[in-house]
mmCIF file as Biopython writes it, N, C-alpha, C and O atoms, coordinates in Angstrom:
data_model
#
loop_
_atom_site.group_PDB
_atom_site.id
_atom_site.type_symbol
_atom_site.label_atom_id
_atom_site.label_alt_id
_atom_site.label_comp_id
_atom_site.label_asym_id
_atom_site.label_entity_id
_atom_site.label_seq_id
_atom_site.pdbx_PDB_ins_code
_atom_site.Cartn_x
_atom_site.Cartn_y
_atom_site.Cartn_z
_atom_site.occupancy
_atom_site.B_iso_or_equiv
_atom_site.auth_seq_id
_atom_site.auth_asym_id
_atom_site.pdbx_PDB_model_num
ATOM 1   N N  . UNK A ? 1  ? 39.310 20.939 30.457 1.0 0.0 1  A 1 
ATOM 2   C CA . UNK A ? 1  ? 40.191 21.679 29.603 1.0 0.0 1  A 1 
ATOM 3   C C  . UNK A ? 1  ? 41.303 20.787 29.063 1.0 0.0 1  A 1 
ATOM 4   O O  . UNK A ? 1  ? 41.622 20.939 27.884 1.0 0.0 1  A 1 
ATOM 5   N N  . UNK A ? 2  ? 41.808 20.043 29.665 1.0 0.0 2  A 1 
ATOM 6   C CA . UNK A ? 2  ? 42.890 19.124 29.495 1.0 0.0 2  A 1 
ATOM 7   C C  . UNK A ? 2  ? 42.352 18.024 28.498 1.0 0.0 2  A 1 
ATOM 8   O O  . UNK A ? 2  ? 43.249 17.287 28.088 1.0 0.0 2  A 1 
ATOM 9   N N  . UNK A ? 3  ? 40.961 17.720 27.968 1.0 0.0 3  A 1 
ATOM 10  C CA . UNK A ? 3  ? 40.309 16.933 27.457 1.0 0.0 3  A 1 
ATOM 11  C C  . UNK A ? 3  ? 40.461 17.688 25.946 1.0 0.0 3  A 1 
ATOM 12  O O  . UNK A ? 3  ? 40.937 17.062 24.998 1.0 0.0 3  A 1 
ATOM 13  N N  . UNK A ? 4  ? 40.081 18.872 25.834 1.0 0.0 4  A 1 
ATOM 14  C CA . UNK A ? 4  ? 40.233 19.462 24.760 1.0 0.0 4  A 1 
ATOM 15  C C  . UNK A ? 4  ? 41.587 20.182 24.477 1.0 0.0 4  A 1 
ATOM 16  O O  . UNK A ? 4  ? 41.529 20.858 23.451 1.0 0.0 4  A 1 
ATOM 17  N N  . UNK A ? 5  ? 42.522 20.208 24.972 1.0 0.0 5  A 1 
ATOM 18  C CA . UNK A ? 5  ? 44.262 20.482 24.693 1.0 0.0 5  A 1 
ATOM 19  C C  . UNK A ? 5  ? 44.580 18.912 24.155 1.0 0.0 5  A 1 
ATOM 20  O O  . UNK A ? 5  ? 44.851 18.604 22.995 1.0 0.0 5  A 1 
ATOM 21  N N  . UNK A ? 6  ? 44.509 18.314 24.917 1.0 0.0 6  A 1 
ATOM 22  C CA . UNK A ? 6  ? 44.598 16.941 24.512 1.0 0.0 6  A 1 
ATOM 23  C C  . UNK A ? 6  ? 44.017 16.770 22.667 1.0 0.0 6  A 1 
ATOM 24  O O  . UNK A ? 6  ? 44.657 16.743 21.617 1.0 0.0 6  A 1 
ATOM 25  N N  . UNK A ? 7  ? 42.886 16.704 22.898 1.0 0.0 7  A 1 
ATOM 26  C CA . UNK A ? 7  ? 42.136 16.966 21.112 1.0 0.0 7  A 1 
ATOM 27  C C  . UNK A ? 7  ? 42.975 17.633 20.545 1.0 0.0 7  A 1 
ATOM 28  O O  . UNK A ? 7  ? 42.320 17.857 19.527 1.0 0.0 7  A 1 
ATOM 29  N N  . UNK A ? 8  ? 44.078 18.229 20.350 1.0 0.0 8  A 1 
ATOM 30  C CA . UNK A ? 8  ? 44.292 19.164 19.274 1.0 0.0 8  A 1 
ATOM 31  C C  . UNK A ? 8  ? 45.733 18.444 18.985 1.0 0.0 8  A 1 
ATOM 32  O O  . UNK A ? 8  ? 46.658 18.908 18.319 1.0 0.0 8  A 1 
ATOM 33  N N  . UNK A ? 9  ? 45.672 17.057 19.733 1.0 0.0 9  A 1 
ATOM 34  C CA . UNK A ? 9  ? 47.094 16.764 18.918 1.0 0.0 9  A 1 
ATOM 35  C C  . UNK A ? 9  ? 46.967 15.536 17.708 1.0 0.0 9  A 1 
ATOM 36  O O  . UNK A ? 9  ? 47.866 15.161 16.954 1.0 0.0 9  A 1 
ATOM 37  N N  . UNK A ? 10 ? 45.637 15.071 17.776 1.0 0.0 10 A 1 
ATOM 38  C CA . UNK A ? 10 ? 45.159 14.509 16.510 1.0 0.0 10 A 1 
ATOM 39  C C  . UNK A ? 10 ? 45.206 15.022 15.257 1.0 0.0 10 A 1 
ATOM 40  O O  . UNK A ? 10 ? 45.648 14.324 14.344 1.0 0.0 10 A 1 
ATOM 41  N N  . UNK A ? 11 ? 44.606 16.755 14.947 1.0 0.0 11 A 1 
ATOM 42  C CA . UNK A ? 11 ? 44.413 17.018 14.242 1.0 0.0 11 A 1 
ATOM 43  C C  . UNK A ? 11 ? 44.093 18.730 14.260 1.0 0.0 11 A 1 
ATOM 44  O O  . UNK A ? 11 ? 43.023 19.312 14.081 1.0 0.0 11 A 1 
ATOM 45  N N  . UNK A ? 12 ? 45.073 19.124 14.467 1.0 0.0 12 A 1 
ATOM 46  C CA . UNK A ? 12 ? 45.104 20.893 15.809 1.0 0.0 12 A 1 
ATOM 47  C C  . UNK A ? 12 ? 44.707 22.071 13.869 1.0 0.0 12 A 1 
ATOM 48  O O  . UNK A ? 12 ? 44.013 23.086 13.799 1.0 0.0 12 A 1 
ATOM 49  N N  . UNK A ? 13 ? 45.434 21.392 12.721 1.0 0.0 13 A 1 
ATOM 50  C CA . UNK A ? 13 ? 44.795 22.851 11.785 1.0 0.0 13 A 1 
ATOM 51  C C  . UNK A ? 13 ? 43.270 22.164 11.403 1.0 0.0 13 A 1 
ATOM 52  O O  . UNK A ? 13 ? 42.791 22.557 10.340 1.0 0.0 13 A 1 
ATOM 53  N N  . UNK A ? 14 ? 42.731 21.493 11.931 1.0 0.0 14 A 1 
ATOM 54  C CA . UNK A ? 14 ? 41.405 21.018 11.793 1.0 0.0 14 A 1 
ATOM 55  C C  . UNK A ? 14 ? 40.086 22.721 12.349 1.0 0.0 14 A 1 
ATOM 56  O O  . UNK A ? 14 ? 38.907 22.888 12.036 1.0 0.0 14 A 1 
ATOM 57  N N  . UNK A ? 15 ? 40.658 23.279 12.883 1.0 0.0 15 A 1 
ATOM 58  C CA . UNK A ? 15 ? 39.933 24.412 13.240 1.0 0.0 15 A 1 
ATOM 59  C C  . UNK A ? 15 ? 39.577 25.163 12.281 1.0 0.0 15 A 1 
ATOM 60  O O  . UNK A ? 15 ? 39.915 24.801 11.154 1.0 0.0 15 A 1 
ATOM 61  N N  . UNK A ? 16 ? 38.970 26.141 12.397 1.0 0.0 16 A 1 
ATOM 62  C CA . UNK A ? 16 ? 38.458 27.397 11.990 1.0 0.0 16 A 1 
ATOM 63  C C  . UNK A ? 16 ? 39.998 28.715 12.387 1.0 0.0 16 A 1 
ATOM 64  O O  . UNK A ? 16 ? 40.287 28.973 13.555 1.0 0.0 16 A 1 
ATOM 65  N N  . UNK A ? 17 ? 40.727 29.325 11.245 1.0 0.0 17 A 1 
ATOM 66  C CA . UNK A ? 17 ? 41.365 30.127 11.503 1.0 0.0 17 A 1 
ATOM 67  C C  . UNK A ? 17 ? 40.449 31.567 12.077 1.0 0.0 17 A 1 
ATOM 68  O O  . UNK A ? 17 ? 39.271 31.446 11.741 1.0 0.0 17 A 1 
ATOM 69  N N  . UNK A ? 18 ? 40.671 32.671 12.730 1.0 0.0 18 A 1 
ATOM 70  C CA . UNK A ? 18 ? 39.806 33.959 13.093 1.0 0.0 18 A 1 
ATOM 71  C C  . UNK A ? 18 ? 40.428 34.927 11.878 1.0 0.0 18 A 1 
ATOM 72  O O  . UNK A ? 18 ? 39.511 35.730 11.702 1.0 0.0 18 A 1 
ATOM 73  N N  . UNK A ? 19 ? 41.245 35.194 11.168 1.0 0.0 19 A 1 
ATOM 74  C CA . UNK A ? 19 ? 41.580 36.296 10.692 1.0 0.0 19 A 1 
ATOM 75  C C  . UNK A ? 19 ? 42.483 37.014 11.320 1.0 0.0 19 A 1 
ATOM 76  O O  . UNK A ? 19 ? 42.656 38.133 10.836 1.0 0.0 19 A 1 
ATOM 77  N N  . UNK A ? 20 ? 43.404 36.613 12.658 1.0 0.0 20 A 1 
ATOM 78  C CA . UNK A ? 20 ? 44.576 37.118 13.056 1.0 0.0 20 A 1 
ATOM 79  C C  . UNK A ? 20 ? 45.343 35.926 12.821 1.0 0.0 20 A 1 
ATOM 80  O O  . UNK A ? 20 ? 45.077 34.739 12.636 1.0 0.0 20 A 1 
ATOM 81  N N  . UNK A ? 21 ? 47.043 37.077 12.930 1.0 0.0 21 A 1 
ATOM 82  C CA . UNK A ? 21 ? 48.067 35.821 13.226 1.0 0.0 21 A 1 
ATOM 83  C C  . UNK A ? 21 ? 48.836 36.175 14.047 1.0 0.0 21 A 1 
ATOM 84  O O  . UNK A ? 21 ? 48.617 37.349 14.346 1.0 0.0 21 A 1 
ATOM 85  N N  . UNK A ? 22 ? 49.676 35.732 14.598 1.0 0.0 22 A 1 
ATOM 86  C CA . UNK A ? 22 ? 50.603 35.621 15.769 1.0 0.0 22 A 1 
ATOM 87  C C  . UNK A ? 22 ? 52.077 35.135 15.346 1.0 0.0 22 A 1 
ATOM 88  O O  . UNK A ? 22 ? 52.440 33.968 15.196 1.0 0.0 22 A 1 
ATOM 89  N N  . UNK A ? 23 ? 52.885 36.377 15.179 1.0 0.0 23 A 1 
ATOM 90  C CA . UNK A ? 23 ? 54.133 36.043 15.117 1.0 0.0 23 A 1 
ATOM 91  C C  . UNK A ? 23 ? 54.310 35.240 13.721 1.0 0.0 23 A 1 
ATOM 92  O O  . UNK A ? 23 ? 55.322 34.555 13.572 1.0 0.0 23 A 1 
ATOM 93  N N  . UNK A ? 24 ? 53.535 35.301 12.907 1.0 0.0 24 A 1 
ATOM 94  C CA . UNK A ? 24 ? 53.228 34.692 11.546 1.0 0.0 24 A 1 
ATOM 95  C C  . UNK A ? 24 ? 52.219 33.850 11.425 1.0 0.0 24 A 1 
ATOM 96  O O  . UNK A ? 24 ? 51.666 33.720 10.334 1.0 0.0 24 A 1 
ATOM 97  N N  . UNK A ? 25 ? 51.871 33.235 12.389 1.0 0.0 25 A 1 
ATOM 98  C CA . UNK A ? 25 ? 51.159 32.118 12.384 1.0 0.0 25 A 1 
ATOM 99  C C  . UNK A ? 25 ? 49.572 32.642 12.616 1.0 0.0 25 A 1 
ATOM 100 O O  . UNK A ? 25 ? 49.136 33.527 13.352 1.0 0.0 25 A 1 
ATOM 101 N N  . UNK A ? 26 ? 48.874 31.709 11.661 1.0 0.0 26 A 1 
ATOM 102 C CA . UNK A ? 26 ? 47.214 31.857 12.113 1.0 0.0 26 A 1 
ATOM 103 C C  . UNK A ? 26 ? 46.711 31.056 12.814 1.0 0.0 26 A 1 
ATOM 104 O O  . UNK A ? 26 ? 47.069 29.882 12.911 1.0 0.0 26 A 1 
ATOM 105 N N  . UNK A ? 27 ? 45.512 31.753 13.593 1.0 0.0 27 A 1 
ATOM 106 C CA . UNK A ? 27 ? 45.162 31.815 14.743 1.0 0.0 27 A 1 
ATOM 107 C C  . UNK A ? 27 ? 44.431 30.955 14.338 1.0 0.0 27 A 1 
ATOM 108 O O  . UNK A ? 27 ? 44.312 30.610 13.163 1.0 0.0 27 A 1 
ATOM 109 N N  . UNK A ? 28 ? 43.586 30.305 15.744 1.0 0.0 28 A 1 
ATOM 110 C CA . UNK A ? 28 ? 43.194 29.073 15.535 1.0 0.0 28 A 1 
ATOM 111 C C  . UNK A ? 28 ? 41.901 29.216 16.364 1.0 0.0 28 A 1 
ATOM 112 O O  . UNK A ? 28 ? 41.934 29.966 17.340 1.0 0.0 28 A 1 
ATOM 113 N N  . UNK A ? 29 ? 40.810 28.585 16.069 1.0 0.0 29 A 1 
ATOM 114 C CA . UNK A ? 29 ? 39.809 28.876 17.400 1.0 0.0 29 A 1 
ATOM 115 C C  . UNK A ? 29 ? 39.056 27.482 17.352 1.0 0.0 29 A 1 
ATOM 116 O O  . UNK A ? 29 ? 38.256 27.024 16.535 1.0 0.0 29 A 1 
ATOM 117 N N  . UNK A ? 30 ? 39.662 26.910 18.658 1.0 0.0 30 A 1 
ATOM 118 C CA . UNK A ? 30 ? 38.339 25.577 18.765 1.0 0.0 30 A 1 
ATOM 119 C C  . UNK A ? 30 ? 37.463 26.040 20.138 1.0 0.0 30 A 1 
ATOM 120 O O  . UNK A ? 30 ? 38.012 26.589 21.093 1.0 0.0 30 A 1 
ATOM 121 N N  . UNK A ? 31 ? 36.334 25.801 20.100 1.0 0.0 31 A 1 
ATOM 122 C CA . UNK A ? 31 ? 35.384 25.991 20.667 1.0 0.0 31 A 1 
ATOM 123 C C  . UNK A ? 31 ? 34.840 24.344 21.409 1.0 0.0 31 A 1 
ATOM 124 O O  . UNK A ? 31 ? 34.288 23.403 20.839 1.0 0.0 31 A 1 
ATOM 125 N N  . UNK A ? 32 ? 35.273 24.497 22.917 1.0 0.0 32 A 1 
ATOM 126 C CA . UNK A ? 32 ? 35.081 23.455 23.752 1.0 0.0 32 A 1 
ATOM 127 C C  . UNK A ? 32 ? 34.186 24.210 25.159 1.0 0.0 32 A 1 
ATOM 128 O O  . UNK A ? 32 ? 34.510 25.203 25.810 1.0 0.0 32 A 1 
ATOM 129 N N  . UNK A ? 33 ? 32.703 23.117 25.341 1.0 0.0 33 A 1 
ATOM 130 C CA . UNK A ? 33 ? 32.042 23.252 26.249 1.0 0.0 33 A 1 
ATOM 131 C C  . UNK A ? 33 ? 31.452 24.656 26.215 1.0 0.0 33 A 1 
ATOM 132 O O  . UNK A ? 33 ? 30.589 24.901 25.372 1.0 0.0 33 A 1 
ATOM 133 N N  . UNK A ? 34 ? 31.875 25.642 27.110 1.0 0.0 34 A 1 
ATOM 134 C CA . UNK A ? 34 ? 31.989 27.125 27.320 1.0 0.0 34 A 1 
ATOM 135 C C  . UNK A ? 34 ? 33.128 27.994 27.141 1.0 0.0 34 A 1 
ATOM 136 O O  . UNK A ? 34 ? 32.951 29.210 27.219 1.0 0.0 34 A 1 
ATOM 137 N N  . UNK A ? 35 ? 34.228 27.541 26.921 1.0 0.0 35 A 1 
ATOM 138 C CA . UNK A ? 35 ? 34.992 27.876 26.412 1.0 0.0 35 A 1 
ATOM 139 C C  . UNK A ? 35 ? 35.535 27.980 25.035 1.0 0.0 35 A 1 
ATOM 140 O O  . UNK A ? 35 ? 34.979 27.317 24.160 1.0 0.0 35 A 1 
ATOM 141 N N  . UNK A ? 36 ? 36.659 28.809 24.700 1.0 0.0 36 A 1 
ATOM 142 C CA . UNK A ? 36 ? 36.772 28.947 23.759 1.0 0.0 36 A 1 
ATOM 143 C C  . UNK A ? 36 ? 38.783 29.203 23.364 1.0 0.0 36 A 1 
ATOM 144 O O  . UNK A ? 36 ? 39.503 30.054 23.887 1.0 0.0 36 A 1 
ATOM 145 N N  . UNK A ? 37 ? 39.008 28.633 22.795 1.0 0.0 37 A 1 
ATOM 146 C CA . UNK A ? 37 ? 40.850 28.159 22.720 1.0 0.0 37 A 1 
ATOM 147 C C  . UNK A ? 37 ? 41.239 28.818 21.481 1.0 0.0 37 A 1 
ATOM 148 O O  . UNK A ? 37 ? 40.656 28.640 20.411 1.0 0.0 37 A 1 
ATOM 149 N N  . UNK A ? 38 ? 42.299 29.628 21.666 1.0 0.0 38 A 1 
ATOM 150 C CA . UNK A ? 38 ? 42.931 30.078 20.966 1.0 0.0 38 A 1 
ATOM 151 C C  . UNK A ? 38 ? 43.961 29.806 20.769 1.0 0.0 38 A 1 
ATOM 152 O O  . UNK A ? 38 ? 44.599 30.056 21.792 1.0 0.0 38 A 1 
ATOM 153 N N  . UNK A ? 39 ? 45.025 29.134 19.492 1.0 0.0 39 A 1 
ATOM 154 C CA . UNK A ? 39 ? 45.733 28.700 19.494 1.0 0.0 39 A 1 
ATOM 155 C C  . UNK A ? 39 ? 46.529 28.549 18.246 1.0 0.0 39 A 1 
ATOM 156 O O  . UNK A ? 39 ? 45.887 28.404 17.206 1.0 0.0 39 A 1 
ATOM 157 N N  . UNK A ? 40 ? 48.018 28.561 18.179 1.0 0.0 40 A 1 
ATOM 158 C CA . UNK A ? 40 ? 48.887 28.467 16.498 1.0 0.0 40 A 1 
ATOM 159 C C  . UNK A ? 40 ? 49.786 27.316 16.626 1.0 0.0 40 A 1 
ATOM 160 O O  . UNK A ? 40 ? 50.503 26.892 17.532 1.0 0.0 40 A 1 
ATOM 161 N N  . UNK A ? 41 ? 49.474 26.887 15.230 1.0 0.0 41 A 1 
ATOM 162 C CA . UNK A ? 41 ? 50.369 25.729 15.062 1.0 0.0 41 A 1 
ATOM 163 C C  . UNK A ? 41 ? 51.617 25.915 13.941 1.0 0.0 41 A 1 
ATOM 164 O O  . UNK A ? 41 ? 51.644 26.499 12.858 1.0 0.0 41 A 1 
ATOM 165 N N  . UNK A ? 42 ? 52.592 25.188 14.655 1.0 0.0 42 A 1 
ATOM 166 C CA . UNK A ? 42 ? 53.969 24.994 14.123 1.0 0.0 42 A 1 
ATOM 167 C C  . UNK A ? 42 ? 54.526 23.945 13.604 1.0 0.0 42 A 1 
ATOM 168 O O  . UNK A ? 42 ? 55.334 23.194 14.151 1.0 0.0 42 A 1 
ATOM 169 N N  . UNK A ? 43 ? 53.998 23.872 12.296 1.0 0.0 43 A 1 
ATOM 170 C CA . UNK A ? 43 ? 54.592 22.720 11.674 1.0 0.0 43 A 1 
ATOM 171 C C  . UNK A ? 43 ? 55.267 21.615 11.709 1.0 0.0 43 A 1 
ATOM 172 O O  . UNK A ? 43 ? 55.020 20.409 11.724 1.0 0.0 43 A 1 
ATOM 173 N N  . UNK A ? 44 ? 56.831 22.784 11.726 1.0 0.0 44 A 1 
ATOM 174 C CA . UNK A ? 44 ? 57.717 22.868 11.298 1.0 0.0 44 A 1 
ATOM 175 C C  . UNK A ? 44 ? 58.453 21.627 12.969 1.0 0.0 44 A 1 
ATOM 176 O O  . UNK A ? 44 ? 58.950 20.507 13.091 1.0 0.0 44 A 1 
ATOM 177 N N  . UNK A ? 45 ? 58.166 22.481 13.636 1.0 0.0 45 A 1 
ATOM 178 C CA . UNK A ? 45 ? 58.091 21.731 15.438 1.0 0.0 45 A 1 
ATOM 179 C C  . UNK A ? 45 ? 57.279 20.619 15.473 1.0 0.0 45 A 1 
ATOM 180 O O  . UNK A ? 45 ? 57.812 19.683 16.069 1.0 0.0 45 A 1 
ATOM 181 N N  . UNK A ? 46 ? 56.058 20.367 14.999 1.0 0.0 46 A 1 
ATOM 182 C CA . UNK A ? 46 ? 55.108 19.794 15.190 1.0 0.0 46 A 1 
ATOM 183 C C  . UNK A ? 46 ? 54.607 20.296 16.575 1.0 0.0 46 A 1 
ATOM 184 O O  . UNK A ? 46 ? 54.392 19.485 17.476 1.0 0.0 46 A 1 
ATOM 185 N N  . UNK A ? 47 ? 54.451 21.408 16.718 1.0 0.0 47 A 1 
ATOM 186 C CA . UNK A ? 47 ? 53.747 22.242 18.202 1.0 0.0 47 A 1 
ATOM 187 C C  . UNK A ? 47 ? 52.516 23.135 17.764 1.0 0.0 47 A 1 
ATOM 188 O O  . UNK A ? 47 ? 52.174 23.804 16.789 1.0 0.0 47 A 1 
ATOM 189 N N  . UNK A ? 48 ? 51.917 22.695 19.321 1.0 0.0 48 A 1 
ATOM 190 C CA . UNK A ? 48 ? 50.645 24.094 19.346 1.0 0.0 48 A 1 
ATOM 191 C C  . UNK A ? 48 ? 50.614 24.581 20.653 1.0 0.0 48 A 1 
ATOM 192 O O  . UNK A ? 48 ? 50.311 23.752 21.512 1.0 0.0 48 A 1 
ATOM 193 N N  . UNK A ? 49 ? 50.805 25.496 20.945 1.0 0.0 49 A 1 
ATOM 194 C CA . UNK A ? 49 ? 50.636 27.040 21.418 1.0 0.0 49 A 1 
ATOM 195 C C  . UNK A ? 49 ? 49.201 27.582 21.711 1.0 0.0 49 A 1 
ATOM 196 O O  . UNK A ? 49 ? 48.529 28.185 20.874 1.0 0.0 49 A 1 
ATOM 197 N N  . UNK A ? 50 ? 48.811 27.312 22.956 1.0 0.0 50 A 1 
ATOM 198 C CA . UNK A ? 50 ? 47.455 27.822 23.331 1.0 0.0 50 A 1 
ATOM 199 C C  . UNK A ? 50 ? 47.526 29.548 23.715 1.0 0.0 50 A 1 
ATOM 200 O O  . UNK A ? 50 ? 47.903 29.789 24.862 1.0 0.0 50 A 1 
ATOM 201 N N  . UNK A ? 51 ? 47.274 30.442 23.056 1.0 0.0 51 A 1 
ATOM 202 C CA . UNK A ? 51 ? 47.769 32.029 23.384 1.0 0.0 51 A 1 
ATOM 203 C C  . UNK A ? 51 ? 47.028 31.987 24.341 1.0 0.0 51 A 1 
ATOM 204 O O  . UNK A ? 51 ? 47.642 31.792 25.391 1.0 0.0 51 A 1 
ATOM 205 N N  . UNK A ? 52 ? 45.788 32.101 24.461 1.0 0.0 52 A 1 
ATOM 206 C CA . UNK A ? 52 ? 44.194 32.161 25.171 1.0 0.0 52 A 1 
ATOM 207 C C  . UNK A ? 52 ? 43.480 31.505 25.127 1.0 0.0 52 A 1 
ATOM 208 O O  . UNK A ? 52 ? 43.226 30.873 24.101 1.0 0.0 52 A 1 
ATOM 209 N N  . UNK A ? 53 ? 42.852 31.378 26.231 1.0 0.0 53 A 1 
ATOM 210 C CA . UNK A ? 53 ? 41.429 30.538 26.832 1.0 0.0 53 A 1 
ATOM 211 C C  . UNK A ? 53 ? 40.523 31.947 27.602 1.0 0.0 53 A 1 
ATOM 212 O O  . UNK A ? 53 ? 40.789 32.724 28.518 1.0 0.0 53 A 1 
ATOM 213 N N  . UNK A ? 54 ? 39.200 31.735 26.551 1.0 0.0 54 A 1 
ATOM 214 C CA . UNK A ? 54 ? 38.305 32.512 26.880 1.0 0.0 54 A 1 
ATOM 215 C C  . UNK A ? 54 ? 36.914 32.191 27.564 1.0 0.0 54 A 1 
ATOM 216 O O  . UNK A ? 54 ? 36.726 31.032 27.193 1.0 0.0 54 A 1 
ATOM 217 N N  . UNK A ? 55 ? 35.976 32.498 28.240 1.0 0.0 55 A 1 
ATOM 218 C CA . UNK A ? 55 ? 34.805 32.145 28.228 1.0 0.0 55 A 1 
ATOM 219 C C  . UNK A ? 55 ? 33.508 32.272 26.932 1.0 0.0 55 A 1 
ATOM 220 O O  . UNK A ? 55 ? 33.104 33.350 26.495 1.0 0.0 55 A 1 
ATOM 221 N N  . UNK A ? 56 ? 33.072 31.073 26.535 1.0 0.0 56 A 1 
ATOM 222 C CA . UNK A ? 56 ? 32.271 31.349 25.590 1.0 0.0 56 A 1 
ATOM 223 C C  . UNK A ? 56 ? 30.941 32.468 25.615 1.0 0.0 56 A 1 
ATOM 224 O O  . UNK A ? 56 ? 30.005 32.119 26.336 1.0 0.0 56 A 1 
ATOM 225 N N  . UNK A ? 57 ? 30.803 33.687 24.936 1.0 0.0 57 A 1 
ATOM 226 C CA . UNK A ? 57 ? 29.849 34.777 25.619 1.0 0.0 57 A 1 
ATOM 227 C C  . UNK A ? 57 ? 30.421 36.416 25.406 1.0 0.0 57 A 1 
ATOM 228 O O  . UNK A ? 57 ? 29.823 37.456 25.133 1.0 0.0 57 A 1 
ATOM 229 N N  . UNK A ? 58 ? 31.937 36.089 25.683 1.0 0.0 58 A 1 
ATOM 230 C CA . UNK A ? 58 ? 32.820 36.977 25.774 1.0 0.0 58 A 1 
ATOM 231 C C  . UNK A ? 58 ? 32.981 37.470 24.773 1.0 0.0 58 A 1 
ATOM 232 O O  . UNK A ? 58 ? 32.807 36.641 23.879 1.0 0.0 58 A 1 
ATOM 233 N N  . UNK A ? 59 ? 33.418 39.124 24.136 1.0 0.0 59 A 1 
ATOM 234 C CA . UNK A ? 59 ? 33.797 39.532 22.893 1.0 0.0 59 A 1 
ATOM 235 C C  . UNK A ? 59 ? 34.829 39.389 22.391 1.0 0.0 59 A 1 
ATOM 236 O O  . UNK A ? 59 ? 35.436 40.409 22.064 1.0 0.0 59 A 1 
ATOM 237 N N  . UNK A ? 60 ? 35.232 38.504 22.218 1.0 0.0 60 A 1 
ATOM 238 C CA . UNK A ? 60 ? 37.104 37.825 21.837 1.0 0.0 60 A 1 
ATOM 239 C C  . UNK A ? 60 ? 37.493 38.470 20.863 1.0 0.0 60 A 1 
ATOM 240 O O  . UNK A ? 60 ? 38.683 38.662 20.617 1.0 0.0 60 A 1 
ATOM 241 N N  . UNK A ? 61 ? 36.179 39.050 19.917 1.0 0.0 61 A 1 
ATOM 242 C CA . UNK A ? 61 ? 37.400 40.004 18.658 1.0 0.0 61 A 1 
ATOM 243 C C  . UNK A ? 61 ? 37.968 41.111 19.548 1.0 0.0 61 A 1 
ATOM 244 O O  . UNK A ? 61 ? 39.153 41.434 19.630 1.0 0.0 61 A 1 
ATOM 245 N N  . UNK A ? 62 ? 36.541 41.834 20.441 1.0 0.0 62 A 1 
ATOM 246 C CA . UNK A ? 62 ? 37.598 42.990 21.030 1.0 0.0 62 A 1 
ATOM 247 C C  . UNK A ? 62 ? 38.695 42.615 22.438 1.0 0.0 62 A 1 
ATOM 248 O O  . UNK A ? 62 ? 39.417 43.449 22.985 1.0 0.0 62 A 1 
ATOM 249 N N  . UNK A ? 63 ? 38.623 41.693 22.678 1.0 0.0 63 A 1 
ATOM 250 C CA . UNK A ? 63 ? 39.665 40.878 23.425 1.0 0.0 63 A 1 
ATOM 251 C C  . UNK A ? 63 ? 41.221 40.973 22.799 1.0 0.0 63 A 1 
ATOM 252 O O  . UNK A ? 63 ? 42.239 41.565 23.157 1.0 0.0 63 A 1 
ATOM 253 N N  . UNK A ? 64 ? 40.922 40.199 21.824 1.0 0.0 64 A 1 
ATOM 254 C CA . UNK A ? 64 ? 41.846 39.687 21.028 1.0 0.0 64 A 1 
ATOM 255 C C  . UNK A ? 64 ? 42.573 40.912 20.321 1.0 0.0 64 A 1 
ATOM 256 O O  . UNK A ? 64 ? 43.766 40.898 20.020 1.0 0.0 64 A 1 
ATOM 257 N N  . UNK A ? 65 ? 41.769 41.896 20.111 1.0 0.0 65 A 1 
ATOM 258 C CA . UNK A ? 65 ? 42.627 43.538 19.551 1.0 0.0 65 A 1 
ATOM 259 C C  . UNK A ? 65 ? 43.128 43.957 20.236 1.0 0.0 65 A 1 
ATOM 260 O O  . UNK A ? 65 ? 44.107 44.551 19.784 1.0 0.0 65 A 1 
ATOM 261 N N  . UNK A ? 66 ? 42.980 44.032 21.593 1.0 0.0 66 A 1 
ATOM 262 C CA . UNK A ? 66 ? 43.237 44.834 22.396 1.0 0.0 66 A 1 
ATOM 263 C C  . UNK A ? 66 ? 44.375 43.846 22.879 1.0 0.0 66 A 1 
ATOM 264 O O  . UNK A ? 66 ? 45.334 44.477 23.325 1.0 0.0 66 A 1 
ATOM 265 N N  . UNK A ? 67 ? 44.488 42.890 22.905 1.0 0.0 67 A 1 
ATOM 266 C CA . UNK A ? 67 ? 45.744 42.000 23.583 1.0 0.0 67 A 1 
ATOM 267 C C  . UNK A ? 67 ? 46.929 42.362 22.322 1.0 0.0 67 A 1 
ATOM 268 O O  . UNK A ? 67 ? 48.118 42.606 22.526 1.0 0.0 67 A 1 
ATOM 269 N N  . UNK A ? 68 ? 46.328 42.324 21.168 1.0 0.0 68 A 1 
ATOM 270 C CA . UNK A ? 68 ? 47.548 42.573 19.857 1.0 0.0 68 A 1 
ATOM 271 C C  . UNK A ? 68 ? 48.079 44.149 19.988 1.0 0.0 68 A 1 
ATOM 272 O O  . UNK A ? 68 ? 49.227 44.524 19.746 1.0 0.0 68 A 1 
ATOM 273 N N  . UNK A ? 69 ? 46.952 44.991 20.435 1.0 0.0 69 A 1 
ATOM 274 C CA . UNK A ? 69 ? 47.439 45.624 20.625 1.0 0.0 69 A 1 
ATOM 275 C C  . UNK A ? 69 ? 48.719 46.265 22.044 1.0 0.0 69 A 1 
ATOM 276 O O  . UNK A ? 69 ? 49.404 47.288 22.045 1.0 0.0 69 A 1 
ATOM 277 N N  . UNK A ? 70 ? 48.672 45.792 22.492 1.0 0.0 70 A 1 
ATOM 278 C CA . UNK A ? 70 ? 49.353 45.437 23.674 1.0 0.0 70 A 1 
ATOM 279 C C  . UNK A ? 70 ? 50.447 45.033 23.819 1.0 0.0 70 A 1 
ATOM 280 O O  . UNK A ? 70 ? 51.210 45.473 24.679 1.0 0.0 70 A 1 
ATOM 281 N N  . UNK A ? 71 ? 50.862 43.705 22.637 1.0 0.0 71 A 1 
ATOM 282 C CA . UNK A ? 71 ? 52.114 42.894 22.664 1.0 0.0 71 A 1 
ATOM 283 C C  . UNK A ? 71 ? 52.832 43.153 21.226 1.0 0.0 71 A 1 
ATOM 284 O O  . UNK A ? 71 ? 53.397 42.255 20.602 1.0 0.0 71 A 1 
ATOM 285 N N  . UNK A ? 72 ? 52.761 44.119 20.911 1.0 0.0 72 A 1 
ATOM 286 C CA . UNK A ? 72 ? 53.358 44.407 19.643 1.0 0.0 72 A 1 
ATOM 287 C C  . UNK A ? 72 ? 54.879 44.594 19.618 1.0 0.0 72 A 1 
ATOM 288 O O  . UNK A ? 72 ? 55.452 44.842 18.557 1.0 0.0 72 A 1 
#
């Protein structure tokens, strides 16, 4: 995991956005091994923000609704 957190400081909006955002920011999804990283980047900071780490398999859209829905 630390191999692929690591990866995302080369080049972290290199991902695939999902169609959510977080606090303004869009979501990010890199897909490592069996897993799967969710994550927003901040420019402005030069930061990224891992929200979630999922298992690859898992239904992360309804994951991911149900967590938004949750932290509103």
């Amino acid at each position: 995991m630390k191999k692929a957190t690591n990866g995302l400081k080369t080049l972290p909006g290199g991902h695939n956005t999902i169609g959510f955002s977080y606090r303004g920011y869009d979501i990010h999804l890199k897909p490592y091994l069996t897993y799967l990283f969710f994550y927003i980047v901040n420019e402005e900071d030069a930061t990224v923000t891992i929200l979630r780490v999922l298992r690859d398999g898992m239904n992360w859209q309804f994951i991911m609704k149900q967590w938004f829905a949750q932290n509103k």
